[in-house]
C-alpha positions in Angstrom: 0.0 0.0 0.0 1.7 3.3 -1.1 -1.1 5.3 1.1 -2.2 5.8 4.1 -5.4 5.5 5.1 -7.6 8.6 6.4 -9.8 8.1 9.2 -12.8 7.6 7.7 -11.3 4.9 5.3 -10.1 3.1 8.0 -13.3 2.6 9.7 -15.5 1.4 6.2 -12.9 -0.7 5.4 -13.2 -2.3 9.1 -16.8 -2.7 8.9 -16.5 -4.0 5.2 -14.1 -6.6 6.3 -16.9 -7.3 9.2 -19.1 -7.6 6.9 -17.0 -10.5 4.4 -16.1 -12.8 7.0 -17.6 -15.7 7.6 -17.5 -16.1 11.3 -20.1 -13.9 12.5 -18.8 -10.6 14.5 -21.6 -9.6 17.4 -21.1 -6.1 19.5 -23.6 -4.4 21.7 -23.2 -3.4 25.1 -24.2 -7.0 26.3 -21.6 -8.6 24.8 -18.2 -9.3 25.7 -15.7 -6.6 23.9 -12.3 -8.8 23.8 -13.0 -10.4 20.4 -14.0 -7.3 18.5 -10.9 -5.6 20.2 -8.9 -8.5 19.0 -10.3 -7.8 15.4 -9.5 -3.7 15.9 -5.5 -4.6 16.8 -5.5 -7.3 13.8 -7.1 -4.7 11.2 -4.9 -1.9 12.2 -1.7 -4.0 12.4 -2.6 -5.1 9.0 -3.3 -1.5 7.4 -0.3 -0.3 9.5 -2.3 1.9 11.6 -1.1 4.0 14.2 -1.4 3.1 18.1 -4.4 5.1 19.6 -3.4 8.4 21.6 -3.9 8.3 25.4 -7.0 11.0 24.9 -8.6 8.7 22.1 -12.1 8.9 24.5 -11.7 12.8 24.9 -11.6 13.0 20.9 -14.9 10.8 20.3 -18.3 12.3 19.6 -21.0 9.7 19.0 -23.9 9.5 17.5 -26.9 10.0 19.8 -30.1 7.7 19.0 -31.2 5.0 17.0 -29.6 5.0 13.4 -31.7 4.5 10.3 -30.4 1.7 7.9 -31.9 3.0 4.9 -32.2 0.7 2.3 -31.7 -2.4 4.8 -33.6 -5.1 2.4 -30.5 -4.4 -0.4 -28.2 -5.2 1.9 -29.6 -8.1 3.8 -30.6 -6.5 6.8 -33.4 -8.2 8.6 -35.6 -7.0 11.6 -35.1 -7.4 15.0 -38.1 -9.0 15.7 -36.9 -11.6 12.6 -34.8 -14.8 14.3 -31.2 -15.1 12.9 -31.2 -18.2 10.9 -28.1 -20.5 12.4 -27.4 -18.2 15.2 -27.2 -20.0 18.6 -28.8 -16.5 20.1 -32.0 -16.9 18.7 -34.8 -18.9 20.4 -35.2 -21.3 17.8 -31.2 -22.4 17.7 -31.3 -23.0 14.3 
């Protein structure tokens, strides 16, 4: 790679790598945070990322509320009220 990669690359092509792997990747505030940490350090080691700052939490804003997926059918969202199919969370355990 002969760039570096801005901020706000960095973070879509986090989320797109999320999104291609086939071991499924679950974060809410429920949920235990080591393995998506783990995921952070491997994506930034990869990309050559820098080592967060001491006052990385001071330089945060974010987003209040729920966010709108618009579009979600295209991209396969599904509702939460909608069971994930082979997802040992669900009540069916598919």
């Amino acid at each position: 790679m002969n760039k570096e990669l801005n901020a706000a690359e960095a973070v879509y092509g986090f989320v797109g790598w999320l999104t291609t792997r086939e071991e499924r990747t679950v974060m809410s505030a429920k949920d235990d945070c080591a393995p998506i940490a783990e995921l952070i350090k491997r994506f930034c080691t990869e990309n050559n990322l820098p080592e967060v700052s001491d006052q990385w939490p001071l330089n945060l804003i974010h987003p209040s509320g729920e966010v709108a997926v618009p579009n979600a059918e295209l991209c396969g969202a599904r509702r939460a009220s909608e069971p994930t199919p082979g997802y040992a969370g669900d009540n069916n355990g598919e």
